[in-house]
C-alpha positions as CSV (number, residue, x, y, z in Angstrom):
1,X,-77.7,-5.4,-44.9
2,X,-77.7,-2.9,-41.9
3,X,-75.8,-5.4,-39.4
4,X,-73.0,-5.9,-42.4
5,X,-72.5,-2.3,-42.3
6,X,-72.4,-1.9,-38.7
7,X,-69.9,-5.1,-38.6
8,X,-67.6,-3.7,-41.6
9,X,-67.7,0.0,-39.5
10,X,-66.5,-1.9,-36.1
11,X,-64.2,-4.0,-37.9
12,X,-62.9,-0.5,-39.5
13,X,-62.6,1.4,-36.4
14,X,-60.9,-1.5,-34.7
15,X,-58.0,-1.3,-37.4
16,X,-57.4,2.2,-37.1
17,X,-57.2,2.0,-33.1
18,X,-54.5,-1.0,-34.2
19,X,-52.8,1.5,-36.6
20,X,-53.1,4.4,-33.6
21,X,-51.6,2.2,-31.0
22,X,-48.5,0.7,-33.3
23,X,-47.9,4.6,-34.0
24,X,-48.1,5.2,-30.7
25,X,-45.8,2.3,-29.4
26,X,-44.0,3.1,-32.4
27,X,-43.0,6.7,-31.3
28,X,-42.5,5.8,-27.6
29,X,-40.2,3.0,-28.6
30,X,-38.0,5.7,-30.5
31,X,-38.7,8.0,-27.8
32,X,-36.9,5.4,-25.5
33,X,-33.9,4.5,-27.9
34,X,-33.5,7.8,-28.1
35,X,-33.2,8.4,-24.2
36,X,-31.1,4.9,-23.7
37,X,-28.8,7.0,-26.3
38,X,-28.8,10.4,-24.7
39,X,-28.0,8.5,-21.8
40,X,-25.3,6.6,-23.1
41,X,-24.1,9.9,-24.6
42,X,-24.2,11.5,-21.0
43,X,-22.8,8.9,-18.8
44,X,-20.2,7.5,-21.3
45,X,-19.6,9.8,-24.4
46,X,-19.0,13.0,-22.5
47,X,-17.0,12.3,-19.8
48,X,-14.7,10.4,-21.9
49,X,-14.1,12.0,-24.9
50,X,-15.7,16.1,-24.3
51,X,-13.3,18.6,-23.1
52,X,-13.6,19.7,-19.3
53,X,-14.8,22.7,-18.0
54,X,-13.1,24.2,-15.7
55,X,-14.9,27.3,-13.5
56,X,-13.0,29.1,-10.8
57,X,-14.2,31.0,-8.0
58,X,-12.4,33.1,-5.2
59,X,-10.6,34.9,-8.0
60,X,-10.1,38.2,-6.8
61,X,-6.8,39.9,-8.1
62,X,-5.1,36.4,-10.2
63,X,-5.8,36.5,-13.8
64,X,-8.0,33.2,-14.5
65,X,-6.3,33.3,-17.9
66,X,-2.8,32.3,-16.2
67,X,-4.4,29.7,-13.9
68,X,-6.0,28.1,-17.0
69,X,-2.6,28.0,-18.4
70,X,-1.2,26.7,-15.2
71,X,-3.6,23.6,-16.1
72,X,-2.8,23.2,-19.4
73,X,1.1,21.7,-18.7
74,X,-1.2,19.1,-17.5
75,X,-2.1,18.2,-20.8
76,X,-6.1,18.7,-23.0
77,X,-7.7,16.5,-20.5
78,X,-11.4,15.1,-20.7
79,X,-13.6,14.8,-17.2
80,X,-12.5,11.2,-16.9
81,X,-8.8,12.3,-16.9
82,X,-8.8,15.4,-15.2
83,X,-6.6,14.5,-12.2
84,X,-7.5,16.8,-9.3
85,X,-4.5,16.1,-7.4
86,X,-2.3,17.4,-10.3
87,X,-4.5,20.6,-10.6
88,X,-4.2,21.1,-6.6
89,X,0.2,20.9,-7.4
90,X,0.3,22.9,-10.1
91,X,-2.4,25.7,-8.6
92,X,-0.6,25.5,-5.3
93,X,2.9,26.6,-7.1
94,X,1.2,30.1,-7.7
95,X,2.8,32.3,-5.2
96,X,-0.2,34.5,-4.9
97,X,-2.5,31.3,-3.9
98,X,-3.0,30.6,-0.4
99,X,-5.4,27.5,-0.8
100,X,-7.2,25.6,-3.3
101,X,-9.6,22.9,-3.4
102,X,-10.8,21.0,-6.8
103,X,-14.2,19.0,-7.4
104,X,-15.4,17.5,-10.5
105,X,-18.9,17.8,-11.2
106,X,-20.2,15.2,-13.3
107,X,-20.8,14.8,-16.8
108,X,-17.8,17.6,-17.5
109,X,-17.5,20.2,-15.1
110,X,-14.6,20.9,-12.5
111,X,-15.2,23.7,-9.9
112,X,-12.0,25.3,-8.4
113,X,-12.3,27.5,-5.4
114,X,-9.2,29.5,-4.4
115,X,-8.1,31.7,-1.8
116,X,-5.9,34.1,-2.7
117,X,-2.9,35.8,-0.2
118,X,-3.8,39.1,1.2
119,X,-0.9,41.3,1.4
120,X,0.1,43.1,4.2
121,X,3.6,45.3,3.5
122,X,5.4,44.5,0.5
123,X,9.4,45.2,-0.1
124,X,12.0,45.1,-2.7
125,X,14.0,41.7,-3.6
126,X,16.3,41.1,-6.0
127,X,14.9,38.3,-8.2
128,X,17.3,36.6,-11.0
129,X,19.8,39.9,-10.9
130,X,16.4,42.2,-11.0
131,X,15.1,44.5,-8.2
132,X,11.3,44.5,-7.9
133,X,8.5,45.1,-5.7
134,X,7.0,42.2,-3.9
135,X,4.1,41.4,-1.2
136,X,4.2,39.8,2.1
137,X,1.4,37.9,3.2
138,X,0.4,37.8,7.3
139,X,2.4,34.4,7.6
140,X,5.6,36.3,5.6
141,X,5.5,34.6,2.3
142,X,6.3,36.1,-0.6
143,X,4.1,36.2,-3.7
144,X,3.1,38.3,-6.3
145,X,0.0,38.6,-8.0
146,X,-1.5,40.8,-11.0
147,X,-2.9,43.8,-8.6
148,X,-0.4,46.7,-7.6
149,X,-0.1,47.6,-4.0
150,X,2.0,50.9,-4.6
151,X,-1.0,52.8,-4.5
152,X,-2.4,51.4,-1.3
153,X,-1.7,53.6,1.5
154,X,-2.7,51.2,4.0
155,X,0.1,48.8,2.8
156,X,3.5,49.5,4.0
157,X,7.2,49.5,2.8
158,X,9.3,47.1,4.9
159,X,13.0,47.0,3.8
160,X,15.5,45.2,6.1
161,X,14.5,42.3,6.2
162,X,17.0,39.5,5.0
163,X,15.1,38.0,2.0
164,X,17.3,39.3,-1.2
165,X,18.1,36.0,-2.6
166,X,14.9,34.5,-1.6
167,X,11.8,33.3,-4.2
168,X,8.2,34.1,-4.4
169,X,6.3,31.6,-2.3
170,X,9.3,31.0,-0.3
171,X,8.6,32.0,3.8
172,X,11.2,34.6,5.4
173,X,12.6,33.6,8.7
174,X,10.2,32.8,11.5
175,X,11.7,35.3,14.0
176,X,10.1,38.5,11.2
177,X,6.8,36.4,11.3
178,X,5.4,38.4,14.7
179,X,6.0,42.1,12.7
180,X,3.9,40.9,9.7
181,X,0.9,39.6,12.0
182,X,1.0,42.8,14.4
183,X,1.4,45.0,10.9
184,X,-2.2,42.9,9.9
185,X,-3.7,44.0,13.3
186,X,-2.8,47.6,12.8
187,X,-4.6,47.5,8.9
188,X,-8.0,46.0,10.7
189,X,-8.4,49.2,13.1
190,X,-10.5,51.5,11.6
191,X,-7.9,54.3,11.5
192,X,-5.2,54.3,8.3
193,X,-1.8,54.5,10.7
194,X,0.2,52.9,7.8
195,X,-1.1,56.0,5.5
196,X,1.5,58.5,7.4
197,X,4.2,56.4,7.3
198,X,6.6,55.9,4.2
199,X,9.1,53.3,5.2
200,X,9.5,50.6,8.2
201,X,13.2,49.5,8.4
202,X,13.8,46.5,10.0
203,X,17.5,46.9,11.9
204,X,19.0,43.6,12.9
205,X,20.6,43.3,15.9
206,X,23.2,40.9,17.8
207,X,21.9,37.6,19.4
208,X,19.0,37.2,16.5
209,X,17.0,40.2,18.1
210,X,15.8,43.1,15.9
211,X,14.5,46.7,16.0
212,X,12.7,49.0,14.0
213,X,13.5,52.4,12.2
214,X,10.1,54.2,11.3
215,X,9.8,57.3,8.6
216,X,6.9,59.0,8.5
217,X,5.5,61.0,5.7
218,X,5.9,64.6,5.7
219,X,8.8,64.8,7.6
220,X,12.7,64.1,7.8
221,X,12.3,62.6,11.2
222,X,13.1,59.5,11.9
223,X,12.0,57.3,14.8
224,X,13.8,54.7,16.2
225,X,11.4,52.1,18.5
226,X,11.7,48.6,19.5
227,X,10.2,45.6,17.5
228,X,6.5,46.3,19.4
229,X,4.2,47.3,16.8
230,X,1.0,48.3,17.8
231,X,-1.6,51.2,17.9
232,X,-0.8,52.6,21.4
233,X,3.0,53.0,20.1
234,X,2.0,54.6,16.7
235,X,-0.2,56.7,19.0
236,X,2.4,58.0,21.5
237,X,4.9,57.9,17.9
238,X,2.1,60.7,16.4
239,X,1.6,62.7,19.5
240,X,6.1,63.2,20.1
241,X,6.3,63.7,16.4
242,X,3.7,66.8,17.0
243,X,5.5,67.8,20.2
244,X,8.6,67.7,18.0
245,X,8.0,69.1,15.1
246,X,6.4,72.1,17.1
247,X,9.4,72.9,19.5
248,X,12.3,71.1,17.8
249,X,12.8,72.1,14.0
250,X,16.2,70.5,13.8
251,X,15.7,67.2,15.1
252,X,16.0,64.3,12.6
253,X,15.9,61.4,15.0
254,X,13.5,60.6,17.5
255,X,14.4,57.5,19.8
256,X,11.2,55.6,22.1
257,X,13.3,52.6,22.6
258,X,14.2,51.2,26.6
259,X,10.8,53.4,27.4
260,X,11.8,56.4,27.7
261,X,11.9,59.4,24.8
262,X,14.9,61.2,23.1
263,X,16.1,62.9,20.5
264,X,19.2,63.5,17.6
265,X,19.9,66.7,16.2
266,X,21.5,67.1,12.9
């Protein structure tokens, strides 16, 4: 009687370690259907039919808002149809974009990385029949972007220069190009030289040569100076213009042009 009752409780506790082990292949069997489906869902379902997401980065002044709508003339595009060579294009017509680079990051993210223009003067072109202020970057394009230099001390006025009919993102003429790069070197010095003067006036001259017309602030003196721009001739511009101001009250233009120094009276 003892050994039916020891065979009946084995033969028991076989079947429930049958029913334990069917559960247990049971739930890993889901478990893995489950994962073949996530997976499917991941690799296939997503990048197909989900909506990209598009980050940006290097966004300093530019409204992501307007780049976003840049990409939408593209079209509602999923991952698998985002072309990044159409994004690059349509990015790159931005004025206020120097360079951008695209990379899509799989299952539905694209990363954008953008450089924006610095600007180092800005000026005032006439745009469809409309005056208004623009910037000018160290390789003299024009652009505009959301961020108002007016303000900036350190950003000068350049008028002069032979651009009214021109567009943003359009270059001005290569022989200008030297003013805007020594006009950069000037804003790296430590010292603000742009901050005491208003205006630089570019002045064509004959045989494609040009010179320059400088006003500084807090004075009606004018100083007329050759197409060198640099921190020894704003230097020896400061220390005449103290000189000046000091012994000549009536003196309105001050020439440093051929290397030597003179004056106008009015």
């Amino acid at each position: 009687m003892s050994d039916f009752a020891v065979g009946a409780a084995v033969t028991d506790s076989a079947k429930k370690k049958d029913v334990r082990m069917t559960i247990v292949k049971l739930i890993v069997f889901v478990l893995c259907i489950l994962l073949v489906l996530e997976g499917i869902f991941y690799i296939l379902v997503i990048p197909c039919l989900a909506p990209v997401k598009v980050q940006f980065s290097g966004v300093k002044h530019l409204s992501s808002a307007e780049l976003l709508e840049r990409l939408s003339q593209m079209g509602d595009s999923t991952w698998i149809q985002f072309d990044s060579g159409r994004a690059v294009d349509a990015l790159s017509s931005v004025s206020g974009i120097d360079t951008v680079s695209v990379d899509k990051v799989f299952p539905d993210k694209v990363l954008i990385t953008v450089k924006e223009r610095e600007p180092v003067a800005k000026t005032i072109v006439s745009i469809n029949g409309r005056s208004m202020p623009i910037q000018i970057d160290e390789n003299g394009v024009l652009f505009t972007n959301t961020t108002s230099v007016a303000k900036d001390s350190n950003i000068p006025l350049v008028s002069g220069l032979p651009i009214e009919n021109m567009q943003t993102g359009m270059r001005f003429p290569s022989k200008y190009r030297p003013l805007m790069a020594q006009i950069a070197e000037i804003q790296r010095l430590p010292q603000k030289y742009f901050a005491a003067i208003s205006e630089i006036q570019v002045v064509p001259k004959e045989y494609g040569n040009y010179e320059l017309v400088l006003y500084p602030i807090h004075t009606h003196v004018r100083v007329l100076t050759d197409r060198t721009l640099n921190e020894d001739a704003l230097k020896y511009m400061m220390v005449i213009l103290d000189v000046v101001n000091l012994a000549k009250s009536d003196v309105n233009v001050i020439d440093l042009r051929y290397g030597s120094v003179s004056y106008r009276t009015q």
